[in-house]
OpenMM code with the backbone's topology and positions (N, CA, C; nanometers):
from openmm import Vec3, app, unit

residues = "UNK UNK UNK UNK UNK UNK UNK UNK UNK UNK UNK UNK UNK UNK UNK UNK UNK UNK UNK UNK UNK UNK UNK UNK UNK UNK UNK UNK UNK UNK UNK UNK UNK UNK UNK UNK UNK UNK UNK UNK UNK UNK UNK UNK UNK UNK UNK UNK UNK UNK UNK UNK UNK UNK UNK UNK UNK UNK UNK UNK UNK UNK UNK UNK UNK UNK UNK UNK UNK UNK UNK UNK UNK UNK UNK UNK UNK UNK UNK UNK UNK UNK UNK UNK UNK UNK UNK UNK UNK UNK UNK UNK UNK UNK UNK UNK UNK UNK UNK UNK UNK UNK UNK UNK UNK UNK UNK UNK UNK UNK UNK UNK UNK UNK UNK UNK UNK UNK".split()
positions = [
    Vec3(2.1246, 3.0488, -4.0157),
    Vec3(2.2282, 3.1070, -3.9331),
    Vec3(2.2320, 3.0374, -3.7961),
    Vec3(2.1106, 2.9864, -3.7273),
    Vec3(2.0950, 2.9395, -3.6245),
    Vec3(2.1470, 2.8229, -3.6072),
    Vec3(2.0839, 2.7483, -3.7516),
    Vec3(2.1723, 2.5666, -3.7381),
    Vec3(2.3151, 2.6066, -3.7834),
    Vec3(2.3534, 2.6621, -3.8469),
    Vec3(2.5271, 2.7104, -3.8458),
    Vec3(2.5828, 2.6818, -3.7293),
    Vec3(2.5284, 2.7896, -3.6522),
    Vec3(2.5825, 2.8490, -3.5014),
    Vec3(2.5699, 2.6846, -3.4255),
    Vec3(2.4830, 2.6021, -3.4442),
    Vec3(2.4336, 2.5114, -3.3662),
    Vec3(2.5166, 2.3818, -3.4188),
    Vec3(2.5168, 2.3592, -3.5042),
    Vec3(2.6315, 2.2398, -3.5932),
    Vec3(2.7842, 2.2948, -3.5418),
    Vec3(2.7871, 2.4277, -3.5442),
    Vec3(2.9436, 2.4300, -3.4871),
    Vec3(2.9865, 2.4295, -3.3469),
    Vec3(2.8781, 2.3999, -3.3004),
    Vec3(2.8979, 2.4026, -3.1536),
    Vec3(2.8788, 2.2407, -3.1123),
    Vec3(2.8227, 2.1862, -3.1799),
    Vec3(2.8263, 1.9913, -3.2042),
    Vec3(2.9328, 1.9556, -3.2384),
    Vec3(3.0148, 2.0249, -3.3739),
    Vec3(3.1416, 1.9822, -3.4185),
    Vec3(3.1880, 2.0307, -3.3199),
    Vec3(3.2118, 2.0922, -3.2262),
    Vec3(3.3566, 2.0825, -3.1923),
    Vec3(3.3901, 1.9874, -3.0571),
    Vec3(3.2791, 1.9206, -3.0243),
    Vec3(3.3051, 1.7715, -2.9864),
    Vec3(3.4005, 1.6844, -3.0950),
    Vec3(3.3555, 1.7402, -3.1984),
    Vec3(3.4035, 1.5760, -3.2853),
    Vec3(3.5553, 1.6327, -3.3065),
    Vec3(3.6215, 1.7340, -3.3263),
    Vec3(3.7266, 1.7920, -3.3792),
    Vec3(3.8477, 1.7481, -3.3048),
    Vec3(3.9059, 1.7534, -3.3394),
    Vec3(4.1169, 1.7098, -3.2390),
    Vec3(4.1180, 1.7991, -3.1674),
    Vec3(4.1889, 1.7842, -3.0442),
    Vec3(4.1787, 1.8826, -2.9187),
    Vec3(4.2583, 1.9280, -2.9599),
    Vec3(4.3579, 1.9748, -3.0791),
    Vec3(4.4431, 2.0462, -3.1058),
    Vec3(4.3846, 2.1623, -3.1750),
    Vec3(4.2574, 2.1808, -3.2506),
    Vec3(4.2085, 2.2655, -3.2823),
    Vec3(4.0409, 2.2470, -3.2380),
    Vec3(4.0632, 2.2503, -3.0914),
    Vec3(3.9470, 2.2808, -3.0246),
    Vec3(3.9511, 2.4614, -2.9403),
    Vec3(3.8676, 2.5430, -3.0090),
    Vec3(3.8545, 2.6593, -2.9339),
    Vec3(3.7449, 2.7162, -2.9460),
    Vec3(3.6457, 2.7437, -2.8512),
    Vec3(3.5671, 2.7515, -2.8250),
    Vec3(3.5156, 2.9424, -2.8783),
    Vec3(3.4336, 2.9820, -2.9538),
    Vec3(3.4228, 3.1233, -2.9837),
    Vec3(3.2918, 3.1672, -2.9024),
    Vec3(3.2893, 3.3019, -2.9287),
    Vec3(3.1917, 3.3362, -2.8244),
    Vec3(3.0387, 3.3389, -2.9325),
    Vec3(3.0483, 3.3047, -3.0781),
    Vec3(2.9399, 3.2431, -3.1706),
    Vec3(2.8450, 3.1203, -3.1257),
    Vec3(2.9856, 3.0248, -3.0771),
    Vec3(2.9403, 2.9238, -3.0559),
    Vec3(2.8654, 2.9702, -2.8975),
    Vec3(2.9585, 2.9763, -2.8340),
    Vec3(2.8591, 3.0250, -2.6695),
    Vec3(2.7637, 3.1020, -2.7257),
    Vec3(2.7325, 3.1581, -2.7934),
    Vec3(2.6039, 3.2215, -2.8377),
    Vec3(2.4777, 3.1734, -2.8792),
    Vec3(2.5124, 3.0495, -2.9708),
    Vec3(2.4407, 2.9510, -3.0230),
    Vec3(2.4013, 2.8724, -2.8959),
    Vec3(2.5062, 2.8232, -2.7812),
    Vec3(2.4089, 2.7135, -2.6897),
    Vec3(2.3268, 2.8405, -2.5983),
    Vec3(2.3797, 2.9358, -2.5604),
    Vec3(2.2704, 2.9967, -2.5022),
    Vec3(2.1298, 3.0028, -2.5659),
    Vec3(2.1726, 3.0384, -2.6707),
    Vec3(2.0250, 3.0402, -2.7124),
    Vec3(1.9099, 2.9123, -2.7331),
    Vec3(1.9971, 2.7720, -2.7048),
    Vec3(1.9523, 2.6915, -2.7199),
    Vec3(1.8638, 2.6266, -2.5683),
    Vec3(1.9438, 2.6917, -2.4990),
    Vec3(1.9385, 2.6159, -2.3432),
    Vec3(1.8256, 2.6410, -2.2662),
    Vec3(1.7469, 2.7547, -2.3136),
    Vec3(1.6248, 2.7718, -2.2384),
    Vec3(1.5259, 2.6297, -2.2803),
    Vec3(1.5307, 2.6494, -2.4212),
    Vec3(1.4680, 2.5452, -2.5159),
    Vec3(1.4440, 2.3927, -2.3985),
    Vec3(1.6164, 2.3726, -2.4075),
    Vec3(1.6147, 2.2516, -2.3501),
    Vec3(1.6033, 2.2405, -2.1516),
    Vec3(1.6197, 2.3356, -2.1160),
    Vec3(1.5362, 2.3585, -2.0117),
    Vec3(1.3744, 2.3465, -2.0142),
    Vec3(1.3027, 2.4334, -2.0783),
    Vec3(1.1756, 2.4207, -2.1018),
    Vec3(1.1273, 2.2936, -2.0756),
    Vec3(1.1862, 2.2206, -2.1759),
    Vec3(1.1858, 2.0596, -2.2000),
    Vec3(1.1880, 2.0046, -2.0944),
    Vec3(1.2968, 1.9925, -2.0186),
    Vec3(1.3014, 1.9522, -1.8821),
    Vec3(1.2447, 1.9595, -1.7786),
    Vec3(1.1595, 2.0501, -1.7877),
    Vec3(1.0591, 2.1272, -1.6656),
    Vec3(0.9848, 2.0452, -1.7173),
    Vec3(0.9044, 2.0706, -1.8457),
    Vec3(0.7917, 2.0061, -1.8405),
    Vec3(0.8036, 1.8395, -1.8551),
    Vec3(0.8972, 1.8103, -1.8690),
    Vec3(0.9162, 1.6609, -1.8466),
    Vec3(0.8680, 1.6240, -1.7328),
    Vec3(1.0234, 1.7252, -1.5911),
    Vec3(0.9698, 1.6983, -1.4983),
    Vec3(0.8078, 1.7239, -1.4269),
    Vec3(0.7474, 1.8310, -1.4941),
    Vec3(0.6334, 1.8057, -1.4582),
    Vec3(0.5352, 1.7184, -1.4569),
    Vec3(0.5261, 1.6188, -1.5684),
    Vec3(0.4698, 1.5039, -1.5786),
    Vec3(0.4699, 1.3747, -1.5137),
    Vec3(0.6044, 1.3905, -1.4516),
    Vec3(0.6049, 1.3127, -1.3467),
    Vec3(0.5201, 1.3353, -1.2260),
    Vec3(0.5063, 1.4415, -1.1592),
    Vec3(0.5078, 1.4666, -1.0365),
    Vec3(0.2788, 1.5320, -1.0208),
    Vec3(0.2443, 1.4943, -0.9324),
    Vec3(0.0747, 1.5026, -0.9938),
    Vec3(0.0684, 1.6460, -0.9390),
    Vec3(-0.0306, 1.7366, -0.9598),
    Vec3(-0.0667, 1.8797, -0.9768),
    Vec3(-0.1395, 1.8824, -0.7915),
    Vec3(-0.1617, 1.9648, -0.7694),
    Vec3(-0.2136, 2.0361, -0.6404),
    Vec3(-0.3579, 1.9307, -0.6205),
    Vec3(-0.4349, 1.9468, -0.7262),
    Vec3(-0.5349, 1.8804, -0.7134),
    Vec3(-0.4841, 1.7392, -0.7218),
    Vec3(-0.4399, 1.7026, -0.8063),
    Vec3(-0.4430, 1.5038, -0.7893),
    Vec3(-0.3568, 1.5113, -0.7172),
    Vec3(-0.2524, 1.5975, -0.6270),
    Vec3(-0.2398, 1.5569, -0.4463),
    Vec3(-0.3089, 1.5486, -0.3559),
    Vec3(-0.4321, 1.6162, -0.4103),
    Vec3(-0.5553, 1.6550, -0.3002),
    Vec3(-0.5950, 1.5290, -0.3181),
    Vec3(-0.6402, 1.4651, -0.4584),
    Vec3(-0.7625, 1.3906, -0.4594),
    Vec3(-0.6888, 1.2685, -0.3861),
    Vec3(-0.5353, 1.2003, -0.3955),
    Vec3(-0.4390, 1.1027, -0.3218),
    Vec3(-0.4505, 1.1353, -0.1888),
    Vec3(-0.4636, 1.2639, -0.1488),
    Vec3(-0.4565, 1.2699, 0.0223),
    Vec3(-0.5651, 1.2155, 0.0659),
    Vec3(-0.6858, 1.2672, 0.0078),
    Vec3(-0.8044, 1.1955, 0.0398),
    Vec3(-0.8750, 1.0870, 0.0483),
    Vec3(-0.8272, 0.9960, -0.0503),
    Vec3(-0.7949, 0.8465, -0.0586),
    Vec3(-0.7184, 0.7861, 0.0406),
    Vec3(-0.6255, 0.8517, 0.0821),
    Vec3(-0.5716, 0.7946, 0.1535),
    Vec3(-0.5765, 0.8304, 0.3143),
    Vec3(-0.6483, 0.9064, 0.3472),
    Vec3(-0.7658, 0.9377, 0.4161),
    Vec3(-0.8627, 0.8708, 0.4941),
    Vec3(-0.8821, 0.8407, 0.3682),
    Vec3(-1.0559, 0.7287, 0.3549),
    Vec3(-0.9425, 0.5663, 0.3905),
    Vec3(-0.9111, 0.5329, 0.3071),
    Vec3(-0.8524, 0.4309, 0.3453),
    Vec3(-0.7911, 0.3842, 0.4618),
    Vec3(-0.7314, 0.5264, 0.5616),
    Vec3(-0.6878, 0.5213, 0.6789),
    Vec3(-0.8009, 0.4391, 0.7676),
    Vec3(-0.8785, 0.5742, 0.7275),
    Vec3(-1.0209, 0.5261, 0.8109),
    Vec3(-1.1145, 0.3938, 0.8256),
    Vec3(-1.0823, 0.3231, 0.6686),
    Vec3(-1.1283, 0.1731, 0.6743),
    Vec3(-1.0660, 0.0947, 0.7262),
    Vec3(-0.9042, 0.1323, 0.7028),
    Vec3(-0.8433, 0.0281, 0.7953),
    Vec3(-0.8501, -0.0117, 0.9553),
    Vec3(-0.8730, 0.1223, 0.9980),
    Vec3(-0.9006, 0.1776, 1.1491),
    Vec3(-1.0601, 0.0621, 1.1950),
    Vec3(-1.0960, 0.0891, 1.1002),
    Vec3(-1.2416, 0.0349, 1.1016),
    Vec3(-1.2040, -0.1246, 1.1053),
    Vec3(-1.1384, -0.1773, 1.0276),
    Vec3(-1.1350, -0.3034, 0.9991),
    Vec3(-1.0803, -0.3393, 1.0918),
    Vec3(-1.0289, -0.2889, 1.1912),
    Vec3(-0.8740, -0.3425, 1.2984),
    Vec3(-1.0125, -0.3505, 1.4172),
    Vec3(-1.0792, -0.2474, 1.4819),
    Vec3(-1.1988, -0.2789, 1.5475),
    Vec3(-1.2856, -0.3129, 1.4931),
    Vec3(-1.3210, -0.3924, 1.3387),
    Vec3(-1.4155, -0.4973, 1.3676),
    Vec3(-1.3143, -0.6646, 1.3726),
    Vec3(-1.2041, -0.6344, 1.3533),
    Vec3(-1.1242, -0.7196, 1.4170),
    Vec3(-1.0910, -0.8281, 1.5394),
    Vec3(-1.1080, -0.6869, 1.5832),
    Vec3(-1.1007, -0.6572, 1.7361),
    Vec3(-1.2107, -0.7435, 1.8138),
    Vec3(-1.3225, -0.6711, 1.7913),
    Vec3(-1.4655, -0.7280, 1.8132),
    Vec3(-1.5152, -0.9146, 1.7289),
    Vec3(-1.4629, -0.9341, 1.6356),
    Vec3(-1.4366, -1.0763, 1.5822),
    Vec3(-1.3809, -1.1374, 1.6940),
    Vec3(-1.2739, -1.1204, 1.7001),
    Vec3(-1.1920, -1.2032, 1.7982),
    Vec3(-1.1730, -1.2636, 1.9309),
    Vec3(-1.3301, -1.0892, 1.9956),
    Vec3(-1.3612, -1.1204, 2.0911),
    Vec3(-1.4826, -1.2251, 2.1062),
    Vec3(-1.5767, -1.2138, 2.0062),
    Vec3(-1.6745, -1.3433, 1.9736),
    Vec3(-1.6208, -1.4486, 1.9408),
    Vec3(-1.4848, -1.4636, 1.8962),
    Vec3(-1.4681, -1.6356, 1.8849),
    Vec3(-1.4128, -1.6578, 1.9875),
    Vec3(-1.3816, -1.5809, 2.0892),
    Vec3(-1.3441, -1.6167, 2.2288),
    Vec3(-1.4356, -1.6531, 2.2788),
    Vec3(-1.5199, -1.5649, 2.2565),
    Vec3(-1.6409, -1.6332, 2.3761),
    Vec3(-1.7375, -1.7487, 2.2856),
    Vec3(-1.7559, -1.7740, 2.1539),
    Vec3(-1.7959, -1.9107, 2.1516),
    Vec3(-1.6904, -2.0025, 2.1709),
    Vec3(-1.5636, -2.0672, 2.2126),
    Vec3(-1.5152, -2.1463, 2.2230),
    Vec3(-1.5399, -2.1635, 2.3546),
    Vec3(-1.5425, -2.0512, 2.4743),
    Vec3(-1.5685, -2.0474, 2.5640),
    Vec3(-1.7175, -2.1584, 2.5445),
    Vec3(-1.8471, -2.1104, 2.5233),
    Vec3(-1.9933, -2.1615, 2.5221),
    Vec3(-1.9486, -2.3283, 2.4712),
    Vec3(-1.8671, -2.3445, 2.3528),
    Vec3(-1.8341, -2.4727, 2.3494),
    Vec3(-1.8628, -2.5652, 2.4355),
    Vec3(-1.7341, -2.4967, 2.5249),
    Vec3(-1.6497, -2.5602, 2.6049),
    Vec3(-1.7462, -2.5962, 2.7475),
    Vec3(-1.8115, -2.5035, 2.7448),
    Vec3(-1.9096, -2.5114, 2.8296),
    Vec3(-2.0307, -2.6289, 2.7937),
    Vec3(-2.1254, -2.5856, 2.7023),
    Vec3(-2.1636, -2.6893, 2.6476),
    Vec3(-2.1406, -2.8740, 2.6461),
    Vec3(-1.9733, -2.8536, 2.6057),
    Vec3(-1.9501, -2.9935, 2.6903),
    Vec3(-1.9654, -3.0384, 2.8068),
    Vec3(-1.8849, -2.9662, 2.8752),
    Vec3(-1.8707, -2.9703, 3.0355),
    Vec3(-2.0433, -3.0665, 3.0540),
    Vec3(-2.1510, -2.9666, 3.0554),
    Vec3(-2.3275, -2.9808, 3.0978),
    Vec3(-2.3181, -3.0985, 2.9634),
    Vec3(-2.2985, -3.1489, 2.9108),
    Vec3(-2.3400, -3.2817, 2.7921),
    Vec3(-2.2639, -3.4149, 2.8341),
    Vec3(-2.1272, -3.3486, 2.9297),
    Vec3(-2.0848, -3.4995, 2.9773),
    Vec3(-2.1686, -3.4929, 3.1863),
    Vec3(-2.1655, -3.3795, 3.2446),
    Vec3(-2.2890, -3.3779, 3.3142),
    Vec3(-2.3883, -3.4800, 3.3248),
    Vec3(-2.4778, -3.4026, 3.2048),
    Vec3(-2.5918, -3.4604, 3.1720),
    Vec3(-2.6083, -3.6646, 3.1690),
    Vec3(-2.4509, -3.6925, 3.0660),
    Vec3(-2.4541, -3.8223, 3.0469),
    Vec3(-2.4347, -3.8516, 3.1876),
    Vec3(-2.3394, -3.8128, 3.2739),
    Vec3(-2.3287, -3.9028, 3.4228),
    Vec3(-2.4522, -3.8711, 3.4811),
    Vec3(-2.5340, -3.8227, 3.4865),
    Vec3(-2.6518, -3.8210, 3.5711),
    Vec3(-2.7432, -3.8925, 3.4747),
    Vec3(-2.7473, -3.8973, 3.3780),
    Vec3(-2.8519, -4.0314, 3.3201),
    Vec3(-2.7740, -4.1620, 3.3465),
    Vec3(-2.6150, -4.2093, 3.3353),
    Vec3(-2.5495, -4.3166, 3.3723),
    Vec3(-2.6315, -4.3402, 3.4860),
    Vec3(-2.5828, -4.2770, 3.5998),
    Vec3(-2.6203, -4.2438, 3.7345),
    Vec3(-2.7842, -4.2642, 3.7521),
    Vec3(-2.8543, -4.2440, 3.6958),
    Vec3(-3.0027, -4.2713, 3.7071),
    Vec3(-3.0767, -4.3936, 3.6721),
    Vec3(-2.9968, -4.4782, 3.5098),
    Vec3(-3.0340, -4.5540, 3.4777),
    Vec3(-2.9430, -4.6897, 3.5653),
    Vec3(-2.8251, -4.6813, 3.6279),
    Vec3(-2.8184, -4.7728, 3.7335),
    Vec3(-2.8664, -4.7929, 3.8725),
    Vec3(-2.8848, -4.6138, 3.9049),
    Vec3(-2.9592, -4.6624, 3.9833),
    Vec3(-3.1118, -4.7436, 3.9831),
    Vec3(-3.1628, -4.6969, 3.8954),
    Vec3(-3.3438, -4.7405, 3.8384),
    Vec3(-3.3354, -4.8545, 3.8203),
    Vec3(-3.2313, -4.9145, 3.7598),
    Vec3(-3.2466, -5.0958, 3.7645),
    Vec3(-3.2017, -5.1331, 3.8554),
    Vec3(-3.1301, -5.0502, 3.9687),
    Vec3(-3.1341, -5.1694, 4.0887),
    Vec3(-3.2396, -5.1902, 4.1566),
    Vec3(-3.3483, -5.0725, 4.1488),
    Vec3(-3.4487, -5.0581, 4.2521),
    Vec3(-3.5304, -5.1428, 4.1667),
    Vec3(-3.5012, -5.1540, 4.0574),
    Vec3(-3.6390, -5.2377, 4.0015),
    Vec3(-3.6177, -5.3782, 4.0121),
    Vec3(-3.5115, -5.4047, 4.0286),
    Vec3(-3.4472, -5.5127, 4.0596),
    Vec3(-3.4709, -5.5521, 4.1602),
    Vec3(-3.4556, -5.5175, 4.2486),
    Vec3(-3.4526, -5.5451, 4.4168),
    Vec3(-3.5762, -5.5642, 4.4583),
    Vec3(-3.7091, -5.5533, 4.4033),
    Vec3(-3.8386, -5.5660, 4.4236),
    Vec3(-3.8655, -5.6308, 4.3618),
] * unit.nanometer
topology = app.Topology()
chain = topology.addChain("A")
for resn in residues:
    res = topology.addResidue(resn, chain)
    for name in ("N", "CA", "C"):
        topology.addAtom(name, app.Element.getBySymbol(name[0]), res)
């Protein structure tokens, strides 16, 4: 009786709009069908969407992850300030190594003149 009610409510898509009329059998038949396919739909949409807890467990992850990133940006931070300051020591380093060479230039001409001159 149910697929009756339910086939005639399919046919009358297919039928000539000249003998299309809708009975209150047929509205009877999709009501009764529509929770069905509601049901369906809910829980479809439920499968999409994650439950209380696997929002919890995503908030928390993402959380934590905040927090590493936070972390990573000040040890960043602190990186950047050490390769500042060894380019600085470099730079320095040179400076006292070409120093150093003019005062040995500077020593070893002077030392052969004096050794010279005597």
């Amino acid at each position: 009786m149910f697929y009756t009610r339910l086939c005639s409510c399919v046919s009358i898509y297919y039928m000539p709009a000249s003998s299309r009329k809708i009975s209150f059998a047929d509205l009877d038949g999709f009501l009764k069908v529509a929770p069905l396919i509601g049901l369906f739909v809910l829980g479809y949409l439920q499968t999409l969407f994650p439950s209380k807890v696997e929002f919890e467990k995503v908030h928390d992850k993402l959380i934590q992850m905040d927090k590493k990133i936070t972390e990573m940006a000040v040890l960043q931070k602190a990186i950047s300030g050490n390769t500042g300051d060894i380019n600085r020591i470099e730079t320095r380093l040179r400076l006292i190594e070409v120093d150093i060479a003019r005062h040995s230039a500077q020593a070893s001409t002077g030392g052969s003149k004096k050794i010279g001159n005597l």
